[in-house]
N, C-alpha and C positions, 0 to 999 in steps of 0.2 A: 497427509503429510503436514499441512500448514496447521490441524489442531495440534496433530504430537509437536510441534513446535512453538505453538504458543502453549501448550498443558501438558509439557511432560511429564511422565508420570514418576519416574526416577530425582524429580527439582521439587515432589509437592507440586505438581501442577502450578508450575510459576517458571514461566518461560521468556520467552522472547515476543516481539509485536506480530509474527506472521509474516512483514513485508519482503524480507529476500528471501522467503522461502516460495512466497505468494510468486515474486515478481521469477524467481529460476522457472518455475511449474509455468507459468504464463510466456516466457519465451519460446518454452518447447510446445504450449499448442495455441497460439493466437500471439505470435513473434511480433507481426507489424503493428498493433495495437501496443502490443509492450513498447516495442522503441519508441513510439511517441508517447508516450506515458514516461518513458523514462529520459526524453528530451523536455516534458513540462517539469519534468520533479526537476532535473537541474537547471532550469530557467526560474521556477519559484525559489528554485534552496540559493541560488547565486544572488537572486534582488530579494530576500526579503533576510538571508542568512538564518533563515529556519529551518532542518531538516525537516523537520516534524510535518510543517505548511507544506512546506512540497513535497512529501509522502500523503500526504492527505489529499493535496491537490489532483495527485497522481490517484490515489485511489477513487476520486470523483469521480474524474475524469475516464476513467479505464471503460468499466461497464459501454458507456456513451459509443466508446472506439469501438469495443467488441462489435454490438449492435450493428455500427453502418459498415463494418469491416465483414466479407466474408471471411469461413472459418478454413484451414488450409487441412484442418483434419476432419478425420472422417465422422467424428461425432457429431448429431444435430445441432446447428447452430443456439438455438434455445436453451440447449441443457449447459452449453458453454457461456452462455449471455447469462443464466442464472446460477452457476459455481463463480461467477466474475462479481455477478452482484454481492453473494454470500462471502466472498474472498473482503471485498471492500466495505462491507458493512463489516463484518470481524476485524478489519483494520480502524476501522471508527473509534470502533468501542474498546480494545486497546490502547488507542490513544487520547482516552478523555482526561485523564490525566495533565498529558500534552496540551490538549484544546484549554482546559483550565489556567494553565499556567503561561498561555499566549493571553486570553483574554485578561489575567489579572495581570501582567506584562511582567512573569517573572518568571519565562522562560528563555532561558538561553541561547544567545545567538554563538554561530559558529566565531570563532576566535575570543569569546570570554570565557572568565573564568570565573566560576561561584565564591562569592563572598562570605 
């Protein structure tokens, strides 16, 4: 689900980032790890006014949660710890782009507008 979402095939394989496809898929099997995953994305996107930073952040951060979280479903927790890692490296590399344009400081914070 999260590659046909980021490489559809019907768009020329040019899609979206992954993350609210990542992050619906990640409610329904490792829920309490998401919500704090998605209480840091909005603590990082409110002080730093970067979406991007706090989807990233979120994406660090997740795996981490997984890990010390047990799993409420019935799959091995490892094969869940490593589709989380794979989920958030794929959100990485999506957003280098993003990481570029924070580092040369010409990414856009929430309420501007491009010049």
């Amino acid at each position: 689900v999260v590659l046909g979402h980021i490489f559809p095939i019907f768009l020329g394989f040019r899609g979206g980032k992954g993350v609210a496809t990542s992050c619906g898929l990640f409610i329904g099997l490792a829920a309490k790890p998401m919500e704090v995953t998605m209480i840091v994305w909005t603590i990082v996107t409110a002080v730093s006014r970067y979406v991007s930073l706090g989807t990233l952040s979120g994406a660090l951060i997740f795996p981490f949660l997984v890990k010390i979280w047990p799993s409420d479903t019935k799959s091995p927790d490892n094969v869940l710890l490593i589709f989380s890692i794979l989920c958030s490296f794929l959100i990485f590399v999506t957003h280098i782009p993003n990481i570029r344009r924070i580092l040369n400081g010409e990414e856009l914070r929430i309420g501007e507008r491009p010049e």
